[in-house]
TIVO-2410 file (N, C-alpha, C; in nm, 3 decimals):
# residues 118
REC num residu      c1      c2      c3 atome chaine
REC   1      X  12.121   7.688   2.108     N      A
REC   1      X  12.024   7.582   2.108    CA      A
REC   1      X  11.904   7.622   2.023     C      A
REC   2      X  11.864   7.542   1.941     N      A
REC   2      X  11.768   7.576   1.865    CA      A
REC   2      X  11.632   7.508   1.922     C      A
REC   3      X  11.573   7.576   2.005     N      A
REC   3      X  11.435   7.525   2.049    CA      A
REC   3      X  11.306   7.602   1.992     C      A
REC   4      X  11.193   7.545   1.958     N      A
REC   4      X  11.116   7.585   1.866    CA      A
REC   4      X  10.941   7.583   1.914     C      A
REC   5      X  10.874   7.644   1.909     N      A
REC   5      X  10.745   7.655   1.978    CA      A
REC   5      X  10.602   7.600   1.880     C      A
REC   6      X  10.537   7.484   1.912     N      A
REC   6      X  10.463   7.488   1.825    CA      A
REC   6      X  10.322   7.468   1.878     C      A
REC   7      X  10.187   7.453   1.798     N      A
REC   7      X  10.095   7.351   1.868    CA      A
REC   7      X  10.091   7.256   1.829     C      A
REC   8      X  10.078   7.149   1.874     N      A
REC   8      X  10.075   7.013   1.834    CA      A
REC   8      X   9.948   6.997   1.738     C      A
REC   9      X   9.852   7.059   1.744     N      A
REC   9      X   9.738   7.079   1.617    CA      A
REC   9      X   9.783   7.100   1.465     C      A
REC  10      X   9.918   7.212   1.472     N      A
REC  10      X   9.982   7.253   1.331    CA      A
REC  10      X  10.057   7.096   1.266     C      A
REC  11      X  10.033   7.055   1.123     N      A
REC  11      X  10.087   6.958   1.085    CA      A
REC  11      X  10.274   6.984   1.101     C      A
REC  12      X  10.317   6.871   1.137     N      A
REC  12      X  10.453   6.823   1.149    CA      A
REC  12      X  10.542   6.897   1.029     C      A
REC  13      X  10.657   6.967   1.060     N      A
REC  13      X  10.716   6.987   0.955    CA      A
REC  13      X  10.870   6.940   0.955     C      A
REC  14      X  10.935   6.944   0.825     N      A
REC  14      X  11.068   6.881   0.853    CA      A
REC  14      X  11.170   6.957   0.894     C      A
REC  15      X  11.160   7.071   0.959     N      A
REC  15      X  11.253   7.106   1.091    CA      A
REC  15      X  11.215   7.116   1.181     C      A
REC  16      X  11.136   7.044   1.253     N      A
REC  16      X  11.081   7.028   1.333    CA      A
REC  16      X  11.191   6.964   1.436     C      A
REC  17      X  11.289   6.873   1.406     N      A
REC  17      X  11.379   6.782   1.487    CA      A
REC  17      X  11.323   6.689   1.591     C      A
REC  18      X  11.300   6.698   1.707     N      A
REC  18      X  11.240   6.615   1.755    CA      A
REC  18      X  11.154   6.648   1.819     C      A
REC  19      X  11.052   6.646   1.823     N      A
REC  19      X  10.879   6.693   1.865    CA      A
REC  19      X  10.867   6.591   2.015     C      A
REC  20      X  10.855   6.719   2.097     N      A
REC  20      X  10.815   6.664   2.228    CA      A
REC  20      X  10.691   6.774   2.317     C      A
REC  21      X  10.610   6.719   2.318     N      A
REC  21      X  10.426   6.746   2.362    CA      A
REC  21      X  10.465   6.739   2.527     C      A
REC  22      X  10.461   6.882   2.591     N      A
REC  22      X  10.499   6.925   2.685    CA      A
REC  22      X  10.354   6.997   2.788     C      A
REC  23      X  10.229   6.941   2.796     N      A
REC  23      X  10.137   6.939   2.809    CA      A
REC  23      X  10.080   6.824   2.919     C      A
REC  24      X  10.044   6.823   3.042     N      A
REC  24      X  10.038   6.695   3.116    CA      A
REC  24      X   9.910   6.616   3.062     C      A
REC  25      X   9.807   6.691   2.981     N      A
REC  25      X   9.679   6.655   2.926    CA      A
REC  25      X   9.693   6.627   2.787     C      A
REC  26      X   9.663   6.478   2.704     N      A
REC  26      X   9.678   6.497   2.634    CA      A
REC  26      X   9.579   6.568   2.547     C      A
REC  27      X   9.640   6.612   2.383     N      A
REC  27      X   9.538   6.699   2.317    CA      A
REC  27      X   9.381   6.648   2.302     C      A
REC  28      X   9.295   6.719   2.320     N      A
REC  28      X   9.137   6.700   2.263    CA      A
REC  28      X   9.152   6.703   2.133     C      A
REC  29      X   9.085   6.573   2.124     N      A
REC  29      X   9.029   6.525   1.981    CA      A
REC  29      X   9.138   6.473   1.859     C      A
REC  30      X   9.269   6.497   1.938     N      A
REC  30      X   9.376   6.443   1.818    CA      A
REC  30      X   9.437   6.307   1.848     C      A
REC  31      X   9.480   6.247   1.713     N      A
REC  31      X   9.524   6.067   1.770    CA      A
REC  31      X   9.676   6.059   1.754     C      A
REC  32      X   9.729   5.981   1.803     N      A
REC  32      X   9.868   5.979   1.829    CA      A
REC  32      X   9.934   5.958   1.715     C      A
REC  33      X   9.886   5.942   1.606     N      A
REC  33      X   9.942   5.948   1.466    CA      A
REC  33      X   9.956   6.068   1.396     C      A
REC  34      X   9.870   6.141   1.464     N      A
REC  34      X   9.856   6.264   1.426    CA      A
REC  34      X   9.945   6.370   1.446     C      A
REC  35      X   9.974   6.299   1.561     N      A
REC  35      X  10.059   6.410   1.667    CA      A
REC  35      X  10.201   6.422   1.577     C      A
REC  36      X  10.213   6.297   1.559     N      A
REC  36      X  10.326   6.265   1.530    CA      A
REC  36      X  10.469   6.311   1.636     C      A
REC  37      X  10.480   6.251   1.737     N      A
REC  37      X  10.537   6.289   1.868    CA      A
REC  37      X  10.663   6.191   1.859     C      A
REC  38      X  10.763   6.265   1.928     N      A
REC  38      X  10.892   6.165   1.912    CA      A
REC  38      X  10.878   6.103   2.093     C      A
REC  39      X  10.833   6.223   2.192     N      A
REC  39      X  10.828   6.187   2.307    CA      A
REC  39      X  10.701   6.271   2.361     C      A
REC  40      X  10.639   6.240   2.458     N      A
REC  40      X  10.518   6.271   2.585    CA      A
REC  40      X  10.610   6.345   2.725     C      A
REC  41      X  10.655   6.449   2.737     N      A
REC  41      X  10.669   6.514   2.887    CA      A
REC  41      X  10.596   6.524   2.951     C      A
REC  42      X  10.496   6.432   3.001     N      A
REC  42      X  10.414   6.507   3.110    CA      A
REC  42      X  10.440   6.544   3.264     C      A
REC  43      X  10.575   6.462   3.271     N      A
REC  43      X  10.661   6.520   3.447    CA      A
REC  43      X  10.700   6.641   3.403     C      A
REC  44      X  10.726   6.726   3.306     N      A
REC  44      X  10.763   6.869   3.284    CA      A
REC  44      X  10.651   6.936   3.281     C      A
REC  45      X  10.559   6.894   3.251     N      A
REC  45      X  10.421   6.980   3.293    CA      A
REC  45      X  10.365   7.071   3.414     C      A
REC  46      X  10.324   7.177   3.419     N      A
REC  46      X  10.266   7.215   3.547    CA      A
REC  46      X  10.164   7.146   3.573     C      A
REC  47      X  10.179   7.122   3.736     N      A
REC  47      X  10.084   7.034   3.858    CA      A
REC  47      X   9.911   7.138   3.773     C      A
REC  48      X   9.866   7.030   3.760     N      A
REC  48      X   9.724   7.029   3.753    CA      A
REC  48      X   9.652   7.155   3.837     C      A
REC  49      X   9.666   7.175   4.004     N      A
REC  49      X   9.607   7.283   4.018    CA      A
REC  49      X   9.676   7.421   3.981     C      A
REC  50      X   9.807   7.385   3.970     N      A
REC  50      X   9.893   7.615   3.888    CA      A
REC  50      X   9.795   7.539   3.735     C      A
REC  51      X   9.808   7.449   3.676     N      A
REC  51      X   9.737   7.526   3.495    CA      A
REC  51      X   9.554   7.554   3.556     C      A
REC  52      X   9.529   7.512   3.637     N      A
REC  52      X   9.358   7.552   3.646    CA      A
REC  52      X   9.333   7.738   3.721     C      A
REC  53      X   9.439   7.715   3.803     N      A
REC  53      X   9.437   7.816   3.879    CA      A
REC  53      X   9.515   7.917   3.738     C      A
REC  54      X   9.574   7.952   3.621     N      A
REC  54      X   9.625   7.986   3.606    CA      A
REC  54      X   9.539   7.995   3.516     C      A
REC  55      X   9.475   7.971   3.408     N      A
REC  55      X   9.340   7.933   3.297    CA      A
REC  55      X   9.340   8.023   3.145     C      A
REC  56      X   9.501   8.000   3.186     N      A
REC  56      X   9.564   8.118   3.036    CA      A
REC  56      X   9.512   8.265   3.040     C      A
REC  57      X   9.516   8.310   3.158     N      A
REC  57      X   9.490   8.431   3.197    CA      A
REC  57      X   9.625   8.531   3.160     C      A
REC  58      X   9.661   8.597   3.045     N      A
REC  58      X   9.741   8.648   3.012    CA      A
REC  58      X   9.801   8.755   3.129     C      A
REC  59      X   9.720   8.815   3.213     N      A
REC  59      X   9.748   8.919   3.359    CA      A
REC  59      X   9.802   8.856   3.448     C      A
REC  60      X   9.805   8.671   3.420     N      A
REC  60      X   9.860   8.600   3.548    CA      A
REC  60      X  10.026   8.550   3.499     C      A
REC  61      X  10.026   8.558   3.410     N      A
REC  61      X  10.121   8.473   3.318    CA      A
REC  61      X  10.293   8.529   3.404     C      A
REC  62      X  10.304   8.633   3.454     N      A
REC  62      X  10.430   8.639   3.526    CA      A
REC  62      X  10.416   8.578   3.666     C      A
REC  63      X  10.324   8.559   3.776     N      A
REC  63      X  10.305   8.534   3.820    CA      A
REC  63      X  10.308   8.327   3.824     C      A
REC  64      X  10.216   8.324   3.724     N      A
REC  64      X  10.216   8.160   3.697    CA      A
REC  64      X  10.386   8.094   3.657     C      A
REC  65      X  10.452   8.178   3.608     N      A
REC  65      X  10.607   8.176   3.566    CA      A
REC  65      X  10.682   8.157   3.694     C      A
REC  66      X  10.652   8.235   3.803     N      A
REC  66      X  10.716   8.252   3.906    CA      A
REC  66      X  10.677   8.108   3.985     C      A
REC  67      X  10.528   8.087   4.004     N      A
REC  67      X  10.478   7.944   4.082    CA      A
REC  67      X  10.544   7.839   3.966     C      A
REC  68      X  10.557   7.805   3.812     N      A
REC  68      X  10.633   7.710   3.732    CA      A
REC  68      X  10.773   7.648   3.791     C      A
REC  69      X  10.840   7.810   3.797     N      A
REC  69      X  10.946   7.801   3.818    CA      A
REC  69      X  11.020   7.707   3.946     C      A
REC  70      X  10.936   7.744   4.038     N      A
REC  70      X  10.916   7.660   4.147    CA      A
REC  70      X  10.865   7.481   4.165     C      A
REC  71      X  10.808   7.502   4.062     N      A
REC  71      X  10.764   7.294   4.001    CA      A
REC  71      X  10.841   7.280   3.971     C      A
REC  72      X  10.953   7.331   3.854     N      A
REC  72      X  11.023   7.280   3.845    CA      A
REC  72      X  11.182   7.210   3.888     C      A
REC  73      X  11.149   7.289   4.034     N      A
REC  73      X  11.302   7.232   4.052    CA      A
REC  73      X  11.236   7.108   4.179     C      A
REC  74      X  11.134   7.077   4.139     N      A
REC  74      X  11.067   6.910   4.204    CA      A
REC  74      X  11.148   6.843   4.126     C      A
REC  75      X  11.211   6.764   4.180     N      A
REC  75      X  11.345   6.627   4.139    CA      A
REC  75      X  11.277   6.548   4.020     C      A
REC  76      X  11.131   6.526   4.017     N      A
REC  76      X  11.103   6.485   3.889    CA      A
REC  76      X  11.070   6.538   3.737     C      A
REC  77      X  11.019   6.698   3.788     N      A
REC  77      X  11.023   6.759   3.688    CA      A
REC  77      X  11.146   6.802   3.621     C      A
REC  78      X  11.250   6.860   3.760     N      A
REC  78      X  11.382   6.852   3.692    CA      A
REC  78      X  11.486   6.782   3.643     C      A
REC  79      X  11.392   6.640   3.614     N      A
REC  79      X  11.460   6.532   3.577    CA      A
REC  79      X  11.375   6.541   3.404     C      A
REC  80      X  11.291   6.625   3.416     N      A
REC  80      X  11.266   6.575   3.280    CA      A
REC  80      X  11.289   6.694   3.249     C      A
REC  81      X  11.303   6.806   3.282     N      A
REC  81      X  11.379   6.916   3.227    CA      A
REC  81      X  11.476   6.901   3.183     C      A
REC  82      X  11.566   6.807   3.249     N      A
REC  82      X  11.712   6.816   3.197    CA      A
REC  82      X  11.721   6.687   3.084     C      A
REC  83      X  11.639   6.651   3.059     N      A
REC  83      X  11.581   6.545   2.917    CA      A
REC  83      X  11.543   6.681   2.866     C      A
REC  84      X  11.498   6.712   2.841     N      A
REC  84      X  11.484   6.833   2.732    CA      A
REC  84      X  11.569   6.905   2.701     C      A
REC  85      X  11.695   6.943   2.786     N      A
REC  85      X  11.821   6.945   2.774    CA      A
REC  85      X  11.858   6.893   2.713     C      A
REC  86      X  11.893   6.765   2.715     N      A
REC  86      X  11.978   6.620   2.639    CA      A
REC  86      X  11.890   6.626   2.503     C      A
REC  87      X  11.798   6.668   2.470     N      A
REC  87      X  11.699   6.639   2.374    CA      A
REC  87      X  11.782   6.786   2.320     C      A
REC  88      X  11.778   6.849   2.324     N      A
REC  88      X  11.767   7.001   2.252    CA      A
REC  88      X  11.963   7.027   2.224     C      A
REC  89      X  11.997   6.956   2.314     N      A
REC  89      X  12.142   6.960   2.294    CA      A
REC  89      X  12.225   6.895   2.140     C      A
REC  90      X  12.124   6.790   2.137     N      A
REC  90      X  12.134   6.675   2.018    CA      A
REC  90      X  12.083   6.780   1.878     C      A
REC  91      X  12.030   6.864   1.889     N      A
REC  91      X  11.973   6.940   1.795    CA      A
REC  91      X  11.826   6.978   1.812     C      A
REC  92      X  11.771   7.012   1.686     N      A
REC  92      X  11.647   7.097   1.682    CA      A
REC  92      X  11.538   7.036   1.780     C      A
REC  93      X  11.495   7.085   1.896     N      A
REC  93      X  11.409   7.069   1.953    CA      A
REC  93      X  11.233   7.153   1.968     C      A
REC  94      X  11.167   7.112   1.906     N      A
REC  94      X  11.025   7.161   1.883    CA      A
REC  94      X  10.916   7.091   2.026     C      A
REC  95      X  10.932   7.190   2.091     N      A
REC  95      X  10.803   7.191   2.231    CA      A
REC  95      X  10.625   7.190   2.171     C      A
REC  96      X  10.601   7.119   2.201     N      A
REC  96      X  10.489   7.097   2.155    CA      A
REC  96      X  10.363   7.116   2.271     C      A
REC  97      X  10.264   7.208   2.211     N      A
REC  97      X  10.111   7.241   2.343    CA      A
REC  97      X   9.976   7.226   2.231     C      A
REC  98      X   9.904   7.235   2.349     N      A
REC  98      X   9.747   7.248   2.322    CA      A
REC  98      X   9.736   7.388   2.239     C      A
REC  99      X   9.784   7.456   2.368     N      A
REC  99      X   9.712   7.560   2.412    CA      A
REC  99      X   9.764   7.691   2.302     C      A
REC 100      X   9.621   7.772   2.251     N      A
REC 100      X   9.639   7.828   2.133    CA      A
REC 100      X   9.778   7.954   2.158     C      A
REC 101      X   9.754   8.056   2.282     N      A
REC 101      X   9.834   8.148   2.266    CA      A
REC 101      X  10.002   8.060   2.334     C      A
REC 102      X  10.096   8.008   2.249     N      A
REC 102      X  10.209   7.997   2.284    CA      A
REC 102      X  10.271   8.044   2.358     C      A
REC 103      X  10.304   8.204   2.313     N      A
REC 103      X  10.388   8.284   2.391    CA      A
REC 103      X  10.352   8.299   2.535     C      A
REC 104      X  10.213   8.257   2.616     N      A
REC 104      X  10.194   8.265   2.745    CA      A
REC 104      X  10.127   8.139   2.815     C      A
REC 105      X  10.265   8.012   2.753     N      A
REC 105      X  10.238   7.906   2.822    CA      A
REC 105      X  10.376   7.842   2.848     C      A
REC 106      X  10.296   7.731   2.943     N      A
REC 106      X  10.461   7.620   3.000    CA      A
REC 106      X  10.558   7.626   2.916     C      A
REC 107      X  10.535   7.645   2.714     N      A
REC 107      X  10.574   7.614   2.687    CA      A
REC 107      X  10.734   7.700   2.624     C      A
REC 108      X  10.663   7.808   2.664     N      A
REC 108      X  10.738   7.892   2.643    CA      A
REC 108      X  10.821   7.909   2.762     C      A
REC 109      X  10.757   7.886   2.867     N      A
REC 109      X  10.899   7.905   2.994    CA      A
REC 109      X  10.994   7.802   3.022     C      A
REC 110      X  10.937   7.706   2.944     N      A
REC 110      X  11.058   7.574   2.947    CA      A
REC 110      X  11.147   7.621   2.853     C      A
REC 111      X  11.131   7.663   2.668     N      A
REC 111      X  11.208   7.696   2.613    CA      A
REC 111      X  11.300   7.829   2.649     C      A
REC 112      X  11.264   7.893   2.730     N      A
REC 112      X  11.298   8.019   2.833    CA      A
REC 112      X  11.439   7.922   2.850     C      A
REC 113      X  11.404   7.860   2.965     N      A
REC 113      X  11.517   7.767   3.027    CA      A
REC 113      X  11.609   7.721   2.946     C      A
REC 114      X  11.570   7.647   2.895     N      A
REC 114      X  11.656   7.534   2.725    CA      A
REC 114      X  11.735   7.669   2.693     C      A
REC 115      X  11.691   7.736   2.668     N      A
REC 115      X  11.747   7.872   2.615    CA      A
REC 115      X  11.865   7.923   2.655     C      A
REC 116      X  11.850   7.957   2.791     N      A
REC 116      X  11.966   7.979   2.866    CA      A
REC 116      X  12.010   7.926   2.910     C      A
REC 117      X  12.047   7.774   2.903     N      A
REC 117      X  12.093   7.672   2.962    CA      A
REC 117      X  12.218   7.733   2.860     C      A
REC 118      X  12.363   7.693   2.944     N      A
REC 118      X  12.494   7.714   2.906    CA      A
REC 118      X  12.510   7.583   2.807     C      A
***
């Protein structure tokens, strides 16, 4: 599966495949043209109080993985998990965030998943 990590700030590129903004907030200060978004996940998002309680604290980030992991098997998040499945199965799938350090966000533990999905 080719899943791909970006910020939604970096301009759109053409392997990108299908750009889905995996963030329950949308971005500050950018317009939806901008984004250039094929889809909005915000049921795959972490619950509002794990991202506050969590505040991209790189020392929390296994920990916040472990409480994620746990949102996600809520029937709605894992309903849009497994759309990201169906999305990433079809081909190139690009996860799209705010948030500057990638490697220690949602977005990376969803593509975690996508990843090892059989």
């Amino acid at each position: 599966m080719d899943v791909k990590l970006r910020r939604v700030y970096e301009p759109a590129s053409s392997d990108d495949g299908t750009r889905v903004l995996v963030d329950r907030v949308w971005p500050r200060g950018l317009s939806k043209d901008k984004a250039r978004l094929d889809e909005w996940a915000k049921d795959v998002a972490p619950s509002t109080e794990l991202r506050k309680w969590y505040g991209h604290d790189v020392d929390k980030f296994g920990e916040f993985t472990d409480r994620y992991d746990a949102e996600l098997r809520d029937p709605d998040r894992a309903a849009a998990l497994d759309r990201l499945r169906e999305l990433a199965a079809g081909g190139t799938l690009t996860l799209l965030t705010a948030t500057k350090d990638i490697d220690h966000s949602q977005a990376a533990v969803l593509a975690g998943h996508l990843r090892a999905a059989p």
